[in-house]
N, C-alpha and C positions, 0 to 999 in steps of 0.2 A: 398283508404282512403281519408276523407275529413275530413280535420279538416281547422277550419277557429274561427276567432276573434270578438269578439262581444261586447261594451262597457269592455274590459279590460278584458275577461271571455275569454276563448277557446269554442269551442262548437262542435258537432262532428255531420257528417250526413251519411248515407250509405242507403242502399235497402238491407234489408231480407226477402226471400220468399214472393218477390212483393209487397214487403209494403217499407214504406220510416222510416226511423229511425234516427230522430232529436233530440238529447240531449245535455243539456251541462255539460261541462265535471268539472266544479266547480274549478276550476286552469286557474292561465296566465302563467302558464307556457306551454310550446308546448308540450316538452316529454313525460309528464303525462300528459295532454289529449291525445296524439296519445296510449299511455298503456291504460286508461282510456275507450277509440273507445276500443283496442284490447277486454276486458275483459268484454263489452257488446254484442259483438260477441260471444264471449265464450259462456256467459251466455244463449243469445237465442238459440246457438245451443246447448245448453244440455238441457234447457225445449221442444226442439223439438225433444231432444233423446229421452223426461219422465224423465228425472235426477232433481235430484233435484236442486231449484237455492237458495241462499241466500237474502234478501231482501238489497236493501240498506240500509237504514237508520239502519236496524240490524250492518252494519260493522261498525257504529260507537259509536253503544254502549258499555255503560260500565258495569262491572259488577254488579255492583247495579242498573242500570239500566233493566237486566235481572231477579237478581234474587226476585224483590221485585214481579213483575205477578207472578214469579213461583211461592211462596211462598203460594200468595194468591190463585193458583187454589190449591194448596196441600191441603190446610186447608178445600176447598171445599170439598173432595172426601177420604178423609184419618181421621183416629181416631184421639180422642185429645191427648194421649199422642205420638201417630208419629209424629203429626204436631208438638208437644212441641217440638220434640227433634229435626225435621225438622228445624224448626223456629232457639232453639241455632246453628246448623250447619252452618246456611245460615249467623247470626249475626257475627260469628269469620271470615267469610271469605270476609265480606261486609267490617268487620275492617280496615281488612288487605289489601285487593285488591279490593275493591268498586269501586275505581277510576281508575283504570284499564280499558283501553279500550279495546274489544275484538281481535283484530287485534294483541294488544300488549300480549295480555295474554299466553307467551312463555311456553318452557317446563324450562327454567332457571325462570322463574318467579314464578311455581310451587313448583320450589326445591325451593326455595329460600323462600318460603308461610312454608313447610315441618318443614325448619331450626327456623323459628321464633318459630312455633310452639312447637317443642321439645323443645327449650329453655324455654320456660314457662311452660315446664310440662308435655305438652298434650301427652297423650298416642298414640302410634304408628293407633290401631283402632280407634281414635278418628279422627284425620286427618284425614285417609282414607274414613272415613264416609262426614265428610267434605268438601273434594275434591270430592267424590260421588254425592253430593248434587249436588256440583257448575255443573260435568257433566250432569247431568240430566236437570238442569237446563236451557243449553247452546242445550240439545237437541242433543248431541253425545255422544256414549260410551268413555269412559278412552283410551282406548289402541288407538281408533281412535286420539283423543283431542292430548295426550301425549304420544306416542308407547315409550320413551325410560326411562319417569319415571316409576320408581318400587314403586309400591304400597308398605307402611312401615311394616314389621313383626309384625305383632298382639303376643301379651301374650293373651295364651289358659291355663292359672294357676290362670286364676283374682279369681274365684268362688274357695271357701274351703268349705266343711264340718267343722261344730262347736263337739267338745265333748262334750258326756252329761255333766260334768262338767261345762264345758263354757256356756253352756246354761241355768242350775242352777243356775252359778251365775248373768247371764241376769236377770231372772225370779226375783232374789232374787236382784237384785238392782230395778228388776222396781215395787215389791210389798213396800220396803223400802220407796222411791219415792213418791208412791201413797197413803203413808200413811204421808207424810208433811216430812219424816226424810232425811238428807246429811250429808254426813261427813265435818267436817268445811273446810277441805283444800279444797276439789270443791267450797265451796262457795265464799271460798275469793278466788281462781284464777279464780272467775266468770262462773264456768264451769254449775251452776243452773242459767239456764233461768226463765225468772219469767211467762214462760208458760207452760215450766216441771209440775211446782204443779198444773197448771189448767185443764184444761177438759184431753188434751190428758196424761198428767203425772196420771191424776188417770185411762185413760183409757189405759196406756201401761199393766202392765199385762196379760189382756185379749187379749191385740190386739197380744203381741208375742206369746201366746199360740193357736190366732188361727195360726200367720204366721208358727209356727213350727209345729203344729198337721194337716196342709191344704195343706202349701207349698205355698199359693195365693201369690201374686203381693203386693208389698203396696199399689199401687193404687187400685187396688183390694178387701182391708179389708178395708180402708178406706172409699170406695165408697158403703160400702153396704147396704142395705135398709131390715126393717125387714120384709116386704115378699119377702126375698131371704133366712130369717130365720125358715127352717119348724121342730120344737120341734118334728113333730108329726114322721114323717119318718125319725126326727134326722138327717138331713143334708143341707149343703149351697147351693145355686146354684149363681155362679160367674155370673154378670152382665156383663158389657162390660169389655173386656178382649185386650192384648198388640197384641195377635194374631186370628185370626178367629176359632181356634181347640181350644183355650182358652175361649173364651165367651161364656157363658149359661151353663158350666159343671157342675156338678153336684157332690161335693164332702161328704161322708160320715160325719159325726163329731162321734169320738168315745167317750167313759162314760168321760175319764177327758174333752175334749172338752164340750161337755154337760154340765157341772157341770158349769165351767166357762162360757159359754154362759147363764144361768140360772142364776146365780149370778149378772152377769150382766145386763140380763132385769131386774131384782130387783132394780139392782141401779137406772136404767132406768125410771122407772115406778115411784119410791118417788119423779126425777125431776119434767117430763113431761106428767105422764099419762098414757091412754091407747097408746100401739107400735102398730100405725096405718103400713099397709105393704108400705106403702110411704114415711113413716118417717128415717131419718139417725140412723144405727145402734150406729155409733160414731158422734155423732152430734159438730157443732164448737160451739165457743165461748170463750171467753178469757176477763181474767183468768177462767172465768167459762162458762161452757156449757150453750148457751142458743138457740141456734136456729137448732131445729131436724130437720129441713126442708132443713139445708144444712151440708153437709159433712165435716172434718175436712179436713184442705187445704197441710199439709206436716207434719211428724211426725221427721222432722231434726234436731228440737232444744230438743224434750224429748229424742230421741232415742241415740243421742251423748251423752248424760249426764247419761243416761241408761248404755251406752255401759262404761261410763270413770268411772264411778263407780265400774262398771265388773272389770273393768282391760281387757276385750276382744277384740282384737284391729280383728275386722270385718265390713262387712257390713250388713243395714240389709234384702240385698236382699241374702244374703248367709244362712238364715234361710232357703230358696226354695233350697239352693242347700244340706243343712241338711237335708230337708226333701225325696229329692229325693237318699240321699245317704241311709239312712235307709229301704227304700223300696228295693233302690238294695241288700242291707246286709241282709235282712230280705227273698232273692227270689220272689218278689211279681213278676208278670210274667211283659214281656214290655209292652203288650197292655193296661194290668190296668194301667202302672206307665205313659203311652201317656194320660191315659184319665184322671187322676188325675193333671199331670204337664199341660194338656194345650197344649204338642207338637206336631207338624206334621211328625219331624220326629226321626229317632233313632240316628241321629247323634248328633241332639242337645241334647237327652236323655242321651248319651256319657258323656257329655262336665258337666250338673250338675252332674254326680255321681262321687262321690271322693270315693272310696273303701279305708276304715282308716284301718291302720296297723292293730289295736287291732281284725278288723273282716281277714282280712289276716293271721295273727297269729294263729286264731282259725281254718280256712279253711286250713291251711296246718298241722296243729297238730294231726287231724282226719286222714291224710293218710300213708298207711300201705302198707307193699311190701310183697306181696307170701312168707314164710318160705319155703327157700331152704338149705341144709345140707351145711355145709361149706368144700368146696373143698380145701384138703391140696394140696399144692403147689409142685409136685414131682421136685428133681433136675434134670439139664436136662446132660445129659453124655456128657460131653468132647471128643472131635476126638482122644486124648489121650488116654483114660479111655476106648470107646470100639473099639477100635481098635484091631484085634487081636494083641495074644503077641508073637514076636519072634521065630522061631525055630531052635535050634542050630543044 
């Protein structure tokens, strides 16, 4: 080993495979530059194995440092709602640990990432999504990165089935709604947004009767354009979708769908005219619809006010999992109910159906046991009893 001094620097020299290898080792101190030599040694001899090496100036970046490239080739090559939810991922963990340097970024730094996070809320799958990000990001699996953090217990109960009930009274807060009418207590604890009564408040109705008669995404009825609307063969066909077995499917619309879809290009047609196939089914605008040419952007301030009316304490992506629960209840086979939800597979097909009591009740009322004569029960004789008796 040669390590030697250079205006105040250490610097290191040796010969690998006939070549001369002069670096400096960025320290005055001795000990790390001799560790410094050791671990550029290393290095060559595992690119001369094919192993993979690390770059310097990688060891000393930071997290945020890392994840803002990642970020941006995701958004290259990924849909816009992965990359959205990509994007929050990467923001909670740049918060929290941006400044982080990779060297420092321990498995007690992780837990300790875990701890903040629960405390403020976040659900156990959210973190793990999170921390997924950050690995991928970093360019190593988890178990590699962290082998002795345990990924946190996800809740497989988030998605419910709505009762018809509940969904009537959906239906019937957001025709209320659409018609200018609140009950005064929402109004004074501010629960009407002043874009409830505008475009999207007169367009909830419709929109929940497609989300429950389809099952679609919200981003998905939102985003529709009326040539994805065909009257004539009476059904939708989904634009881009959260999944690849999702996009371009093709879903029926039955007579009440219809009726409500018709109703609605009516509305449509006294704003804006003829429903070019380019134009927004649900077009934006605020307080009032005016631009078909773009989409409405979130349905979060009608739909909560929708919902606190109900009384229906849901989400409104649990319509897709009412939709999917009725198809189960109804027998509709799996391969139609993959081609309707958009799934690739049957576990995820599992996970929306909630089988409700009330169809359980009925599937077990239905079964019937063989009529067999009822078998009296003989006594059985005691060692007493037949034993013979005595003979004198």
């Amino acid at each position: 080993m040669a390590v030697y001094k250079r205006g105040g620097i250490y610097w290191f020299s040796f010969t690998f495979c006939g070549k001369r290898i002069q670096e400096s080792a960025n320290t005055s101190r001795k000990t790390i530059a001799l560790e410094s030599e050791k671990n550029r040694r290393l290095e060559l001899e595992r690119a001369l194995a094919g192993m993979p090496t690390e770059s310097k100036a990688r060891r000393i970046m930071s997290v945020k440092d890392l994840t803002g490239p990642y970020l941006e080739r995701y958004k290259v090559n990924h849909r816009k709602g992965a990359a959205a939810y990509c994007t929050s991922c990467i923001r909670q963990v740049d918060k929290l640990m941006g400044e982080i340097l990779l060297p420092d970024l321990t498995e007690e730094k992780i837990v300790e990432y875990m701890k903040a996070r629960l405390e403020k809320g976040a659900a156990g799958r959210t973190i793990n999504a999170e921390l997924g990000e950050l690995s991928r990001a970093i360019g190593k699996p988890w178990g590699l990165l962290w082998p002795r953090v345990k990924r946190l217990e996800e809740r497989r109960d988030v998605g419910k089935a709505l009762t018809s009930e509940q969904e009537e009274a959906l239906l019937r807060a957001a025709e209320l709604l659409s018609a200018g009418g609140a009950p005064m207590e929402l109004k004074r604890r501010g629960k009407i947004h002043r874009q409830t009564l505008g475009p999207k408040g007169v367009m909830m109705p419709v929109i929940l009767r497609v989300a429950m008669l389809t099952g679609m995404r919200a981003e998905e009825i939102t985003s529709l354009r009326w040539g994805q609307v065909d009257f004539g063969e009476n059904s939708i066909t989904v634009g881009r979708s959260k999944t690849e077995a999702g996009a371009k499917r093709i879903i029926p619309m039955g007579p009440e769908l219809i009726i409500a879809m018709q109703r609605h290009l009516s509305w449509w047609r006294e704003r804006f005219g003829l429903a070019q196939p380019d134009l927004c089914v649900f077009p934006f605008g605020s307080p009032q619809p005016c631009d078909p040419k773009r989409p409405v952007t979130t349905l979060k301030h009608s739909w909560e006010t929708v919902r606190e009316l109900a009384a229906v304490d849901c989400r409104f992506h649990d319509l897709r999992h009412s939709f999917c629960t009725r198809l189960a209840e109804a027998g509709v086979p799996e391969s139609t109910m993959l081609a309707l939800m958009g799934h690739m597979s049957r576990a995820m097909l599992e996970r929306y159906s909630h089988i409700r009591m009330a169809a359980k009740r009925e599937a077990v009322a239905g079964l019937t046991l063989p009529k067999v004569e009822q078998m009296v029960p003989t006594r059985i004789a005691t060692k007493a009893s037949t034993s013979p008796s005595r003979v004198n």
